[in-house]
C-alpha positions in Angstrom: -21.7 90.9 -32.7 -18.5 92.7 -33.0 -20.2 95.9 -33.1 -22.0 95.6 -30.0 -22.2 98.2 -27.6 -20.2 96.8 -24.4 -19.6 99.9 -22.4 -16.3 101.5 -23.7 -17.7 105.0 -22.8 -19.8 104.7 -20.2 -18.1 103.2 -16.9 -20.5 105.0 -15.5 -23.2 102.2 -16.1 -24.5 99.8 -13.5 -26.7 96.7 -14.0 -25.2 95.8 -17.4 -26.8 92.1 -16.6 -29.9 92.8 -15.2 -30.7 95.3 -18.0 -28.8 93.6 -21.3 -30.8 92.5 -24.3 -30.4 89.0 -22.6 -32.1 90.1 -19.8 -34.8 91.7 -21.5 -35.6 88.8 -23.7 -35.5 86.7 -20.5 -38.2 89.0 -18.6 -40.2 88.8 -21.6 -40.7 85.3 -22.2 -41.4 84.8 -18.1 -44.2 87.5 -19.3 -45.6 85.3 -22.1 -44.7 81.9 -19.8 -46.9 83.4 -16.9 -49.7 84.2 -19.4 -50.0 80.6 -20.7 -50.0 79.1 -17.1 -53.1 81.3 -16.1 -55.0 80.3 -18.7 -54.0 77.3 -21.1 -54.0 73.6 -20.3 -51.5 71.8 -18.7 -49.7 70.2 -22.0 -49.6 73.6 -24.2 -48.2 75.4 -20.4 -45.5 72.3 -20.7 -44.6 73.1 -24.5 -44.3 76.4 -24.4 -42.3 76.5 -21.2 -39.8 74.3 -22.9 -39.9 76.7 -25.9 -39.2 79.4 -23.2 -36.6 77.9 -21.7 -34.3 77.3 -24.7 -35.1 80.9 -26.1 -33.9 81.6 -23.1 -31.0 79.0 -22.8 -31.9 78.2 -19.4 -31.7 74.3 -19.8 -29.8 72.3 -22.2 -33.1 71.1 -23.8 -32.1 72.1 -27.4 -28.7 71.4 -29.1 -26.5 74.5 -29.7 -27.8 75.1 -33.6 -31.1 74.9 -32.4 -30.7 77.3 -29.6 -29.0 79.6 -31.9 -32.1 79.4 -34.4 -34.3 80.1 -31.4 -32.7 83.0 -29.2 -30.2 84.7 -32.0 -30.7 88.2 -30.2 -29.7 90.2 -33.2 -31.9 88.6 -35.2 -34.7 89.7 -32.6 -33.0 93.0 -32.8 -33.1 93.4 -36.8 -36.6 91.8 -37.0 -38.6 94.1 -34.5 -37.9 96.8 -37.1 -40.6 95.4 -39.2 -43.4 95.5 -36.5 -42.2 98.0 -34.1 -41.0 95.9 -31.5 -39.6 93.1 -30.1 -42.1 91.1 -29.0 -43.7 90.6 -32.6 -40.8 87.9 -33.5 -40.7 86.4 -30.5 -43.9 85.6 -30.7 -43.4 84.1 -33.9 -40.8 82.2 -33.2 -42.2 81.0 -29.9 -45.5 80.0 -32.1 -43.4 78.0 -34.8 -41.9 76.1 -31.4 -44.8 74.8 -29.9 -46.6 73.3 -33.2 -50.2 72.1 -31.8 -50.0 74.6 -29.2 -49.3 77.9 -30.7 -53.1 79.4 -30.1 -52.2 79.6 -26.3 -49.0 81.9 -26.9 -50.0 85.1 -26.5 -53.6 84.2 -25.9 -55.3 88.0 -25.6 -52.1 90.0 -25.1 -50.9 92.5 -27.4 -47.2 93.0 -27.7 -47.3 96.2 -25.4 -48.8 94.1 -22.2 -45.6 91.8 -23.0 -42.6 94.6 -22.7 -44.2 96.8 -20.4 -44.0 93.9 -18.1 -40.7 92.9 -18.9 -39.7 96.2 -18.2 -41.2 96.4 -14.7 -39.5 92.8 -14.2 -36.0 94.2 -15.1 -36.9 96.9 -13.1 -37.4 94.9 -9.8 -34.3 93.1 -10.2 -32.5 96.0 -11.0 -33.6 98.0 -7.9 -32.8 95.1 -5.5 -29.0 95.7 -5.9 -29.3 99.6 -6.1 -30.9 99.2 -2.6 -28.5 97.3 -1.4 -25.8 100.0 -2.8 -27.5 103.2 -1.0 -28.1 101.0 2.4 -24.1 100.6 2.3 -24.0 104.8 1.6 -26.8 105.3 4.2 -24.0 103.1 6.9 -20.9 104.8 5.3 -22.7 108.0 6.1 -24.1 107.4 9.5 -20.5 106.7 10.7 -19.0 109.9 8.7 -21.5 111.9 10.6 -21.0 110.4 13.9 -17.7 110.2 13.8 -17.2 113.9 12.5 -20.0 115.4 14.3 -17.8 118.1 16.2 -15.1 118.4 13.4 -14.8 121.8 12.6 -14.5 123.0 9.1 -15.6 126.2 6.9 -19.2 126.3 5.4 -19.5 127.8 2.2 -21.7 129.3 0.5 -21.3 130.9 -3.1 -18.3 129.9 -3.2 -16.7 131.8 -0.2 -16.0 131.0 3.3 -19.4 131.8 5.1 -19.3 130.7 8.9 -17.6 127.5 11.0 -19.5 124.1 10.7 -18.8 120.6 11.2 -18.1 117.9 8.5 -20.5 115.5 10.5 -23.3 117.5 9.6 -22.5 118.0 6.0 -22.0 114.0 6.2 -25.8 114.5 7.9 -27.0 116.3 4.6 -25.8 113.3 2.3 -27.2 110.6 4.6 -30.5 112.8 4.4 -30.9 112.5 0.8 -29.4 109.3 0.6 -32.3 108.4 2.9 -34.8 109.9 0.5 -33.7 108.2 -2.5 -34.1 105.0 -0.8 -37.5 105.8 0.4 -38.9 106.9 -3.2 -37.4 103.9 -4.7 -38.8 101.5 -2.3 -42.2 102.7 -2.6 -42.1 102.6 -6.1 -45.1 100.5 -7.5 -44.1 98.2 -10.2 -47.8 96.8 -12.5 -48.0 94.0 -14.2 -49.8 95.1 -17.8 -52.4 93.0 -19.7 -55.1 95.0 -21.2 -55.1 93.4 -24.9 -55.4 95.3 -27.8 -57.6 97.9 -26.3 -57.4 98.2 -22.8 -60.6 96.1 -22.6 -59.1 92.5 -20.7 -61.5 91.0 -17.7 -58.8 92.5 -14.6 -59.6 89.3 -13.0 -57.1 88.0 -15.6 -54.3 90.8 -15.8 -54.4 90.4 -11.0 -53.8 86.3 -12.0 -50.9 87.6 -14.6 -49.3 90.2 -11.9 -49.8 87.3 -8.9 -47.3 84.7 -11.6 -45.1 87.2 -12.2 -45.1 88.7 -8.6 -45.8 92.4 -9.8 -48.6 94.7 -8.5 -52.3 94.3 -10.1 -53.0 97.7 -11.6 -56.3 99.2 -11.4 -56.5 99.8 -15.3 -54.5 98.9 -18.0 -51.9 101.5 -18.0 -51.0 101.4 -22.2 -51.3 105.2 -21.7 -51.7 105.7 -18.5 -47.7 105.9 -18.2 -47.5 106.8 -14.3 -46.0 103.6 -13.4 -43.3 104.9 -15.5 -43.1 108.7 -15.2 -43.0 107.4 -11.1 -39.6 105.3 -11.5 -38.1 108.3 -14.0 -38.6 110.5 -10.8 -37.8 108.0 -8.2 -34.5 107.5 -10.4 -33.7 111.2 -11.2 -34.0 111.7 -7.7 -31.7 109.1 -6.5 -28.9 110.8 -9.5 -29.0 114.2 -8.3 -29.0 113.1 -3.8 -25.9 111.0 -5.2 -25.1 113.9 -7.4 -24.4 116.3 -4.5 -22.6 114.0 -2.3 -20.5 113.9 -5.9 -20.4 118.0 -6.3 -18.5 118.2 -2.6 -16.3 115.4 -2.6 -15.0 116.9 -6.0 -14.5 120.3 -4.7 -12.9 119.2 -1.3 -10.8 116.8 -2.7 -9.1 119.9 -5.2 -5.8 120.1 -3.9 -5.3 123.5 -3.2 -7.9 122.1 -0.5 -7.3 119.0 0.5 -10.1 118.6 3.1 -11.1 115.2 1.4 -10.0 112.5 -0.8 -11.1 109.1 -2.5 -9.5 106.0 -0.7 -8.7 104.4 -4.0 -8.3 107.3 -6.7 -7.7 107.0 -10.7 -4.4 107.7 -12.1 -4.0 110.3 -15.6 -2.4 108.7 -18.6 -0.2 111.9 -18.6 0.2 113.3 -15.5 1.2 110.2 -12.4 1.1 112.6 -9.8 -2.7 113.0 -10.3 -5.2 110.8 -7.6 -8.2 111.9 -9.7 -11.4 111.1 -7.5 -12.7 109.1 -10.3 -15.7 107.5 -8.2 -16.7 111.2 -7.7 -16.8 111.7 -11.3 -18.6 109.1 -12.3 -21.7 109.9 -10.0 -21.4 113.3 -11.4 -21.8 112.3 -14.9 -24.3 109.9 -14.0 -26.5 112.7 -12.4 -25.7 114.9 -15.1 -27.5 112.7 -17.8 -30.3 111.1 -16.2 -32.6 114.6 -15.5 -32.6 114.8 -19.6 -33.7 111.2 -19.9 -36.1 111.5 -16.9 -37.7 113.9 -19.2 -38.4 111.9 -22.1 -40.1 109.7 -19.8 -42.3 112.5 -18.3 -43.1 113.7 -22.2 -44.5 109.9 -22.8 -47.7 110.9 -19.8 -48.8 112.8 -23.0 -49.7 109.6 -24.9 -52.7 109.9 -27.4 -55.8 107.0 -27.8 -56.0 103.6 -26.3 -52.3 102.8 -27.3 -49.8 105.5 -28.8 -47.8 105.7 -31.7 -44.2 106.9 -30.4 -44.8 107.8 -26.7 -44.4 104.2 -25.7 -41.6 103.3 -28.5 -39.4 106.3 -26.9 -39.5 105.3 -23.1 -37.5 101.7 -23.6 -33.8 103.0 -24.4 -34.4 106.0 -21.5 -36.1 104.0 -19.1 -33.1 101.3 -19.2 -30.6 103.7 -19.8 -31.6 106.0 -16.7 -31.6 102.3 -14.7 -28.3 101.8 -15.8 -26.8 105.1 -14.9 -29.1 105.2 -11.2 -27.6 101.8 -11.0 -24.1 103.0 -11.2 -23.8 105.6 -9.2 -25.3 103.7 -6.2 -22.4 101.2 -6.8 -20.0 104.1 -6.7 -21.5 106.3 -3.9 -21.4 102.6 -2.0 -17.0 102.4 -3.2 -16.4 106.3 -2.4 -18.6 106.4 1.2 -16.6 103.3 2.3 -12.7 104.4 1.1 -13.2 108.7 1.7 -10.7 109.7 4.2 -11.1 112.8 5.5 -8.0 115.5 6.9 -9.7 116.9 9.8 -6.3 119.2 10.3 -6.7 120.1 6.9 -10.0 121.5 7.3 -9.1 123.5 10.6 -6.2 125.0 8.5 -9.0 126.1 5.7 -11.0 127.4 8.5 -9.9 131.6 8.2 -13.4 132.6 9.2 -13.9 133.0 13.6 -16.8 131.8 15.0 -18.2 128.6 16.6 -20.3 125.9 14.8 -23.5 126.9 16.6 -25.8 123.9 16.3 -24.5 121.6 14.1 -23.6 118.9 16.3 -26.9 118.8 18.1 -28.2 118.8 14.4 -25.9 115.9 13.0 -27.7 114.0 16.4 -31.4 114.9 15.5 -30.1 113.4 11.6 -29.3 110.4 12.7 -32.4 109.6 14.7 -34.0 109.0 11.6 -33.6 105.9 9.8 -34.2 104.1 6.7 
């Protein structure tokens, strides 16, 4: 579509793959695959995985026409208006495929069980690479710290010059909440949903369903029970803001009228080519800057009315992937600004107008690093 949304303003984004419509649509026919092969016989498991497998043009099973018929996304898109959601269509279409066969797609499922588990699957695939982003910060850090543990440079506080510390232990302070981010992240439990169309399923079924897809069993259906998802909102605000603050200091001690930091590989202005703009800073900043607001949409949707809500569920897809996106991001740019920042150790003992020694800090930057991820 030439109207499609590819970025333009927001370079901020991460994951654009592992989140895209593509990948959505993708996650949710694994969902409805994985249903079939827990409980239909083997032929109708056969048919519909083929049917899967073009909608998903993962094999060259179908010509191109008839790929296009099957898996034409903004189709998807401009149908789930009628319904609600996406899955309604797809089903349809994945019913028309399979002729003889169509009773086993979607056999007890309702449409939520389908998308919430899509959205779990996009998550896990999404937080693989962010992991692998803040383990890179977490290294970048340890060295920073080590390295700088008895460089001397001014604290402050409120703004002013307060007493002497070292830049290994402000290094310390990022690793520390780098460390964190990782930790709630990791420990984040991603459910596999399959309640049917109230909440009512045998469980024995919905554990079979999470064992396909490799997603935790939940103890109930969680159609309102949202704290799967209220869990990865904080988990990912988190993550913004312990980036966000590595972010806030690099931006202030790269100014130049400082000077005590800078980005190894800095943007350039359209006006000024003087300018090395710490753009990787920036980004991270405006990533942390939106994600507490859509953090909170997803903490509004624990209020959620009956067996299945009207509107709390429809309003946490766009947040929930857009906060992945913007987590993702700035873990890819934390992992680019860690590894290039040069620091100018002479510049910070020139800033440094306020006597005194740094007390503690290297013996603090020394207990830091004892802890690890």
């Amino acid at each position: 579509m030439s109207s499609a949304d590819l970025g333009l303003l927001s370079p901020m984004r991460g994951a654009g793959e592992a989140t895209g419509d593509q990948a959505v649509l993708r996650a949710m026919l694994e969902a409805e695959l994985a249903l079939a092969r827990i409980q239909a016989p083997e032929e109708a498991v056969a048919a519909i995985g083929r049917a899967c497998a073009t909608m998903a043009e993962l094999s060259g099973l179908a010509e191109p026409a008839e790929r296009a018929e099957l898996a034409d996304l903004a189709e998807l898109a401009e149908l789930a208006r009628s319904g609600g959601n996406p899955v309604i269509p797809l089903v349809e279409r994945l019913r028309a495929a399979v002729g003889e066969h169509a009773r086993w797609v979607h056999a007890g499922a309702t449409s939520q069980d389908i998308l919430d588990t899509a959205l779990m699957l996009v998550t896990r695939r999404t937080l693989g690479p962010l992991l692998a982003d803040l383990d890179t910060v977490i290294g970048g850090l340890t060295w920073l710290a080590r390295d700088h543990r008895d460089t001397p440079m001014a604290a402050r506080t409120l703004t002013q010059q307060a007493v002497p510390t070292t830049f290994g232990l402000k290094a310390a302070g990022w690793r520390k909440l780098a460390i964190d981010a990782r930790r709630r992240l990791a420990a984040l439990d991603l459910p596999a949903q399959l309640g049917g169309p109230a909440g009512t399923l045998d469980p024995a079924l919905t554990a079979a369903f999470a064992r396909e897809l490799g997603l935790t069993a939940p103890l109930l259906p969680w159609h309102v029970l949202r704290a799967p998802v209220a869990d990865l909102a904080g988990a990912l605000a988190f993550t913004c803001g312990a980036l966000g603050k590595l972010a806030a200091d690099v931006l202030v001690l790269s100014r130049g009228e400082i000077g005590e930091l800078s980005e190894g590989v800095g943007g350039g202005s359209s006006s000024m080519p003087h300018k090395h703009n710490p753009v990787r800073a920036v980004m991270i900043a405006a990533a942390a800057r939106q994600v507490p607001a859509l953090a909170s949409i997803l903490y509004g949707s624990l209020a959620a009315e009956d067996e299945r809500p009207p509107g709390a569920w429809h309003a946490e897809w766009q947040p929930l992937r857009e906060t992945l996106r913007l987590a993702a991001g700035a873990a890819r740019d934390a992992a680019e600004l860690v590894s290039g920042l040069r620091v100018h150790p002479d510049r910070m003992r020139a800033n440094l107008t306020v006597p005194g020694s740094t007390g503690a800090a290297a013996d603090l930057v020394t207990r830091a690093l004892e802890d690890t991820p």
